[in-house]
C-alpha positions in Angstrom: 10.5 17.3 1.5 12.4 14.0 1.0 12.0 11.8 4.9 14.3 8.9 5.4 12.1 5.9 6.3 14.1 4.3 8.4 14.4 7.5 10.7 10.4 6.4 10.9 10.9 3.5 11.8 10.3 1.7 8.0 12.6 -0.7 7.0 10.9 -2.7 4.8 8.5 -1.5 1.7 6.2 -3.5 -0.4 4.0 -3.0 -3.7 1.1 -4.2 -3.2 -1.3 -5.0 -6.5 -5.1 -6.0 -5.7 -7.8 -7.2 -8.0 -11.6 -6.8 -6.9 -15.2 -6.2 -8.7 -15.0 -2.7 -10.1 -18.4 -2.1 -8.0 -16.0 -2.5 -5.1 -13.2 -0.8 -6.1 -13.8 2.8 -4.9 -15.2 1.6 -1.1 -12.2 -0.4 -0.7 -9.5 2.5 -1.8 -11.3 4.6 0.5 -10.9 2.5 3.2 -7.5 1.6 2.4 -6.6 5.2 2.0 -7.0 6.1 5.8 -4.7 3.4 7.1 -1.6 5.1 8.3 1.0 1.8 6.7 -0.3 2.7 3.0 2.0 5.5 1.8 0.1 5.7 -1.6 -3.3 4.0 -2.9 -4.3 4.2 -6.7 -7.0 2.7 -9.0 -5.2 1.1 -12.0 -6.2 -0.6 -15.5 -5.0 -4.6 -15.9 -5.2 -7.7 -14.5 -5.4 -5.6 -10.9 -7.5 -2.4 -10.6 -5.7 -1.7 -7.0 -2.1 -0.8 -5.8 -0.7 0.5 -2.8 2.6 0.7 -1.2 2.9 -0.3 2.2 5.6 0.8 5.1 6.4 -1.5 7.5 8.6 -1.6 10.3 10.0 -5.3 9.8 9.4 -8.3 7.7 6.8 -9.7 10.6 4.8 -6.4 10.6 4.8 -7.0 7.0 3.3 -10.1 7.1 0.6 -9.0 9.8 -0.1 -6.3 7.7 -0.7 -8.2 5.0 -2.6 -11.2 6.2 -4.7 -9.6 9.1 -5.5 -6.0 7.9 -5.6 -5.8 3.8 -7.2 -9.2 3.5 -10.7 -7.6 3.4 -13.4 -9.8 1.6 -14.0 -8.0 -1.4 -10.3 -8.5 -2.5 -10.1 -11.5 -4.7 -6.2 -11.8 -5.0 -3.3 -9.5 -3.6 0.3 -9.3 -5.3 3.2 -8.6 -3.1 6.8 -7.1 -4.7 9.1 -6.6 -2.0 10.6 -3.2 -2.6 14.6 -3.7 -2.3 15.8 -0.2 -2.6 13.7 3.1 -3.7 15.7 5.4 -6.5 13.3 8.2 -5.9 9.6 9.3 -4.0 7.5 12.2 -4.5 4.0 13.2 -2.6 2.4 16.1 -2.8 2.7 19.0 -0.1 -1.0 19.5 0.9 -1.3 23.0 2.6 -4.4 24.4 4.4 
C-alpha cells in the first residue's frame, strides 16, 4: 500500500545518519524505533553506524525534532539530508 504523506500531514522528510559507540548502538535503535516521526531505523557500516528517516509535518517540527528529541547523549554527531522529492518507498505489510 503506497500512503501519500502529505494526506498525513508530512511535508517535509529528512535522512538522518548518526554515529555512536557500537556498545550503544542497539539501545539507541530500539529507542528510536518506537517514535512515531521515524518511518525507518537501520544499523549501517561507515563513518555512521545509525540512519533513520524522519516525517515531519513542517520545517519547524523538523527542527524540534531534531534538536529536542534525537539529540540523546550517546549520539556523538547527527547528519541531516533534507529529502526533496521521494522516487519510490516500500515497508513491509506486517499481518497478525
Amino acid at each position: 500500500m503506497d500512503i501519500e504523506p502529505a494526506g498525513l500531514g508530512v511535508t517535509v522528510s529528512a535522512l538522518l545518519r548518526m554515529q555512536m559507540k557500537p556498545a550503544h548502538l542497539d539501545a539507541v535503535a530500539t529507542e528510536l524505533a518506537g517514535r512515531q516521526e521515524l518511518a525507518m531505523v537501520a544499523a549501517t557500516t561507515g563513518p555512521t553506524n545509525l540512519v533513520a528517516q524522519a516525517l515531519c509535518g513542517d520545517a519547524e517540527e523538523r527542527h524540534r525534532y531534531l534538536t529536542r528529541e534525537v539529540a540523546l547523549d550517546p549520539i556523538a554527531r547527527i547528519e541531516t539530508a533534507p529529502v526533496l522529492r521521494t522516487y519510490k518507498a516500500a515497508a513491509p505489510l506486517r499481518i497478525g
